[in-house]
C-alpha positions in Angstrom: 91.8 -6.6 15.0 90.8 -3.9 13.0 90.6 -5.8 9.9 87.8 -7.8 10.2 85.5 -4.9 10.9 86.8 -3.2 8.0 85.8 -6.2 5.5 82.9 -6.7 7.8 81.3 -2.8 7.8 81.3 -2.3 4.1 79.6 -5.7 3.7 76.6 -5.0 6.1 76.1 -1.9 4.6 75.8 -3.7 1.1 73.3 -6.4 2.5 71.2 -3.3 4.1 70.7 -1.3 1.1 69.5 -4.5 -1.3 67.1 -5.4 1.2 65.9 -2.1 1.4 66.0 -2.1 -2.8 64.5 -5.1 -3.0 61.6 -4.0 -0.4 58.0 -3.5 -1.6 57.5 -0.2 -1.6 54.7 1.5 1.1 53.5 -1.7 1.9 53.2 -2.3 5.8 51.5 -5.2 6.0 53.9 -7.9 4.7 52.9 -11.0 3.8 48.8 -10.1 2.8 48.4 -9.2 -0.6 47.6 -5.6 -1.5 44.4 -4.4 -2.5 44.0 -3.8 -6.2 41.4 -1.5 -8.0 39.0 -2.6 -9.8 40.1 -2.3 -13.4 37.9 0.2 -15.5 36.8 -1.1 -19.2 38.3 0.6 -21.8 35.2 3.2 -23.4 33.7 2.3 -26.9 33.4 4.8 -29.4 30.3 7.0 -29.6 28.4 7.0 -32.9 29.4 10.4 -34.5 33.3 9.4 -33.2 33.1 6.3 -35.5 30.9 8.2 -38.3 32.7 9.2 -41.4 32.3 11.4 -43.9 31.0 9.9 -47.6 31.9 12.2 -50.4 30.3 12.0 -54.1 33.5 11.4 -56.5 33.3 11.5 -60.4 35.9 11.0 -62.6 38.2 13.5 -64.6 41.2 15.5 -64.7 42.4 16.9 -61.3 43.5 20.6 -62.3 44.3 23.6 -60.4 45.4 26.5 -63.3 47.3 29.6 -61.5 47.0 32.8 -63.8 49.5 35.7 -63.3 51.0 38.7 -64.8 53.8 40.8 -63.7 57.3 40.8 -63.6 59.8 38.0 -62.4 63.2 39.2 -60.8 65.2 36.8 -59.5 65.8 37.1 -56.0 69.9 36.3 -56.1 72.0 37.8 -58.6 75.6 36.9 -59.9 77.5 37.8 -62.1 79.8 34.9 -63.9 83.0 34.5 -65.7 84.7 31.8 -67.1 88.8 31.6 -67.8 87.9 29.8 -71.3 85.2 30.8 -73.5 82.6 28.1 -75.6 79.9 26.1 -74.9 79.0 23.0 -73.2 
């Protein structure tokens, strides 16, 4: 006897929750379509937006020269040795 409710139960449950799922959302009145906004038009650009910038180029050696003087000290020191002694 209390076998078919136990199959049964579980099964309703199942069926109540996909038509819930598969519900529209918020809408109240089924069946009429739902009232869409108008759809805006995507902006064009304003003149200086599209504007770029012209540069006068001439041709040539690109160079940037870095001048120094002073001292260089490495920032890591080690000191090595080697079990056999030569050169590589």
């Amino acid at each position: 006897m209390f076998r078919p409710v136990r199959i049964l139960l579980p099964c309703l449950v199942f069926v109540l929750v996909m038509v819930a799922a598969c519900s529209p959302e918020g809408n109240i009145n089924v069946g009429q379509p739902e009232a869409q906004a108008a759809p805006t038009s995507t902006p064009f650009p304003t003149a200086p937006a599209v504007a770029r910038p012209t540069y006068v180029v001439q041709r040539g050696d690109v160079q940037e020269i870095f001048e120094f003087t002073g001292r260089w000290l490495p920032r890591d020191q080690s000191a090595l040795a080697f079990e056999i002694n030569g050169q590589v």
